[in-house]
C-alpha positions in Angstrom: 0.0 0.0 0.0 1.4 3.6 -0.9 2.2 6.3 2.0 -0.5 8.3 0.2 -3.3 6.1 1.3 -2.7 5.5 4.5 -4.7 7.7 7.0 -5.2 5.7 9.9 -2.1 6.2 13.2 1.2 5.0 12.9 0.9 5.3 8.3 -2.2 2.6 8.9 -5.7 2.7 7.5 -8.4 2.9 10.1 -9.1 0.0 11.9 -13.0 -1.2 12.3 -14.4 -3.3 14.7 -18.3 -4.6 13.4 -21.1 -5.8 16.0 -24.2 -7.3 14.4 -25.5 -10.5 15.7 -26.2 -11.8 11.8 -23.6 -13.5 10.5 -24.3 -13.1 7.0 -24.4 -9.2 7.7 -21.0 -8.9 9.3 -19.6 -11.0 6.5 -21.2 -8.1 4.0 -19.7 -5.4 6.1 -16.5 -6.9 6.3 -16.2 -7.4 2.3 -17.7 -3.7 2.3 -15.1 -2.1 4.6 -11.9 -4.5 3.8 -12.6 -3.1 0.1 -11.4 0.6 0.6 -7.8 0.9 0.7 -8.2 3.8 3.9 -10.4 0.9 6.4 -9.6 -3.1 7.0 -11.8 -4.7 9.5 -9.6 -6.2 12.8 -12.6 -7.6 14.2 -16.3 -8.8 14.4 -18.9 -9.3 17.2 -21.9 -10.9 17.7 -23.2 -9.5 20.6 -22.5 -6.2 22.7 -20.6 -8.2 25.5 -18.3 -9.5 22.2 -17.9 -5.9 20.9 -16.7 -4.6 24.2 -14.5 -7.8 24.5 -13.3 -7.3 21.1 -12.7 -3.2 21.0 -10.8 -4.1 24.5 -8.2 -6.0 22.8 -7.5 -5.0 18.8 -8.6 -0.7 20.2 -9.8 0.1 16.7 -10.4 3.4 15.4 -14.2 2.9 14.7 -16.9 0.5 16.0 -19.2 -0.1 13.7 -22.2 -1.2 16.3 -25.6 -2.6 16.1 -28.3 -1.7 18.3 -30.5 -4.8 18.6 -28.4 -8.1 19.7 -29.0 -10.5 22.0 -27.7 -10.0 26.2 -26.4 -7.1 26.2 -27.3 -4.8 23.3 -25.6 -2.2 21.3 -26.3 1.0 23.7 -25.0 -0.3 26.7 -22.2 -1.7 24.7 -21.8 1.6 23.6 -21.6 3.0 26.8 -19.0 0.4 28.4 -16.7 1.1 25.6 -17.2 5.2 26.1 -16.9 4.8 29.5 -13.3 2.7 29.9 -10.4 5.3 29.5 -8.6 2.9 27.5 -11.0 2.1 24.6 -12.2 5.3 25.1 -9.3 7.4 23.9 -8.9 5.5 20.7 -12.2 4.4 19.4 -15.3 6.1 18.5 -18.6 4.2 18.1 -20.6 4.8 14.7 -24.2 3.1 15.5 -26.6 1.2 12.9 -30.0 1.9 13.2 -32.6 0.1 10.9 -35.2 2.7 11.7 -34.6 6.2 11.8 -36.2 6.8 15.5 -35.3 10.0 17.9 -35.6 7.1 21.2 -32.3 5.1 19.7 -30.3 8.2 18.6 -30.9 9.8 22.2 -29.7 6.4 23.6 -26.8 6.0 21.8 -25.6 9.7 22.1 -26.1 9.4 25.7 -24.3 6.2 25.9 -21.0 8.0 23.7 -21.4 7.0 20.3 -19.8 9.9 18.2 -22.7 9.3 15.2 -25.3 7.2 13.8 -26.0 5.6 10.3 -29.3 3.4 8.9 -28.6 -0.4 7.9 -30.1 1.1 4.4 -26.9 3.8 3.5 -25.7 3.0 0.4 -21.8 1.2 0.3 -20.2 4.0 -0.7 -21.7 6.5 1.6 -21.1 4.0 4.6 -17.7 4.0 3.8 -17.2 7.9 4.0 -19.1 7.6 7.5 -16.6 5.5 8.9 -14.1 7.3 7.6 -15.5 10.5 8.7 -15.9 8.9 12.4 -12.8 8.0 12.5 -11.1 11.1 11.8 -13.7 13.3 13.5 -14.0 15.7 10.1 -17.8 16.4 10.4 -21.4 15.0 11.7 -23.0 12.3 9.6 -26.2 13.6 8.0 -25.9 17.2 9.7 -29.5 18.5 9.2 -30.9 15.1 10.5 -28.3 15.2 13.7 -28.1 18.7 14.4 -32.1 18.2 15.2 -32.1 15.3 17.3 -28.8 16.8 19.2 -31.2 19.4 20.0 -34.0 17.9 21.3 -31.5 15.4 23.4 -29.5 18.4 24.9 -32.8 20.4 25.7 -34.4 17.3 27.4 -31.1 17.0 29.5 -31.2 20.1 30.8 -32.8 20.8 34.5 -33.6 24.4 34.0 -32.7 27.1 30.9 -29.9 29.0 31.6 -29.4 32.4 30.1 -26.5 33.7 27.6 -23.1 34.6 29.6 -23.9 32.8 33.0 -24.4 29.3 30.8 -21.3 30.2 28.9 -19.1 31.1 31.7 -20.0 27.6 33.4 -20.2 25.2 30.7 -17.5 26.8 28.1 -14.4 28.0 30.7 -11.6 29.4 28.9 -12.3 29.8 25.6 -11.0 32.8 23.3 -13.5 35.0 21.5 -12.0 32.4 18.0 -13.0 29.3 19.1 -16.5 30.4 20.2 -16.9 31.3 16.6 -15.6 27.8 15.6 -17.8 26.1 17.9 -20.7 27.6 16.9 -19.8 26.8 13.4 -19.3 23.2 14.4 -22.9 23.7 15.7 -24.1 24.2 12.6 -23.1 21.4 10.7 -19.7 23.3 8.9 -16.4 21.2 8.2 -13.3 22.3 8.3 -13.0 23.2 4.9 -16.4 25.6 5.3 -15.3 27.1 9.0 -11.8 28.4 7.4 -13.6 30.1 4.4 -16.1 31.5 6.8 -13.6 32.5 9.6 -11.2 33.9 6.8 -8.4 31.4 8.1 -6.5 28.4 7.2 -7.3 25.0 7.2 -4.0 24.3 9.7 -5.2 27.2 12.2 -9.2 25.4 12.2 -7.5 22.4 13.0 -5.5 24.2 15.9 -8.7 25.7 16.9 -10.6 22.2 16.7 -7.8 20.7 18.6 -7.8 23.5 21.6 -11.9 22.7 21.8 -11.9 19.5 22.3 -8.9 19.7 25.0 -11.4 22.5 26.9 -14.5 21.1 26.6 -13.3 17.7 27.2 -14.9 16.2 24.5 -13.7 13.1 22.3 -15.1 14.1 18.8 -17.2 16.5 16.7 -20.3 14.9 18.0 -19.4 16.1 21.3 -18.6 19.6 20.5 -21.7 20.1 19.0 -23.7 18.5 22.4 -21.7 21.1 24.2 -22.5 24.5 22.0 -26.3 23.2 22.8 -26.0 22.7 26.9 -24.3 25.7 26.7 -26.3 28.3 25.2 -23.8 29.0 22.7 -26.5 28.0 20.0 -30.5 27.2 20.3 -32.2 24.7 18.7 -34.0 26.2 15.3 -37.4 25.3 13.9 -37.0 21.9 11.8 -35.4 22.7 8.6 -33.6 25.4 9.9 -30.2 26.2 11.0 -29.8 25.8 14.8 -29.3 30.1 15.9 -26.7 31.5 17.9 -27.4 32.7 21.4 
């Protein structure tokens, strides 16, 4: 494999975990994944208990993780893995849905996972998502997330808080730049978009992206955009809007 198609640490492509308790599924994912020269699969799971076993041990970049299996499902799988500092730091969970329901994607945010994806996405767009989970660029299907985020951060909230007060708790330390950039994240921008907006470079987004998720403690995109919601730093909008800033 040429240098210039390795993404993954180390000069690697990214490594993929898949849960789903049908063989014949897995199989398909595998052939799926292990086809793109930037993702090779290091492992497969049956159930949830398996996919926590398995992530334990290969820590792959991306767990690609079904919801409905047998003992222990793919939520609370989710959550284990989220949860443990040391599979934690490495992988982030992309979640298969075969319906589109708010209850699941407010589960599975909850529980960690850094995005979501239907059992019905065509190849070529699953690929991208994993890729795009892996490397944190931007949300999978922004409109559709940047709604349910929403809902799920207004739902978690005890009380509204107002503008500076909800800031000044929930956002310490951060410049005047990367409030912009996180409200930009808010709204569904990638790198690319935020750096054409902001008038910047793509290196000095990345710096900003970087400083964000140190502050904010916060493992991926998905996060940051949970965050600019508790916050204040952006409301949710009226459904086929963009989500407004404070």
């Amino acid at each position: 494999m040429s240098a210039d198609t390795t993404v993954g640490g180390a000069g690697r492509p990214y490594r993929v975990v898949v849960a789903d308790d049908h063989g014949l599924v897995r199989a398909g994912f595998r052939l799926l994944i292990d086809s793109s020269d930037r993702l090779t699969v290091v492992g497969e799971a049956g159930t949830g208990r398996e996919a926590v076993e398995v992530t334990a041990r290969e820590r792959p970049d991306v767990v690609l993780m079904d919801i409905q299996m047998p003992g222990m499902g793919g939520i609370e799988a989710t959550r284990l893995i989220c949860a443990d500092p040391g599979t934690a730091a490495a992988a982030r969970v992309l979640v298969l849905t075969t319906y589109d329901t708010d209850e699941h994607v407010f589960r599975a945010l909850d529980a960690g996972a850094s995005g979501f994806l239907l059992k019905t996405t065509p190849p070529e767009e699953l690929l991208t998502a994993v890729e795009v989970v892996a490397d944190g660029e931007a949300l999978l299907a922004p409109s559709v997330t940047r709604r349910l985020i929403a809902a799920f951060t207004a739902g978690r909230r005890a009380a509204p808080d107002s503008g500076a007060a909800s800031r000044d708790r929930r956002l310490p330390e951060l410049t005047a730049r990367e409030l912009e950039t996180l409200e930009l994240v808010a709204r569904g921008l990638s790198n690319t978009e935020i750096a054409g907006r902001l008038r910047i470079g793509p290196a000095t987004v990345k710096t900003h992206m970087s400083r964000l998720l140190a502050k904010t403690h916060s493992r991926d995109r998905a996060q940051l955009v949970i965050a600019a919601y508790e916050s204040g730093l952006v409301r949710a909008a009226a459904p086929g809007q963009d989500p407004a800033p404070h």
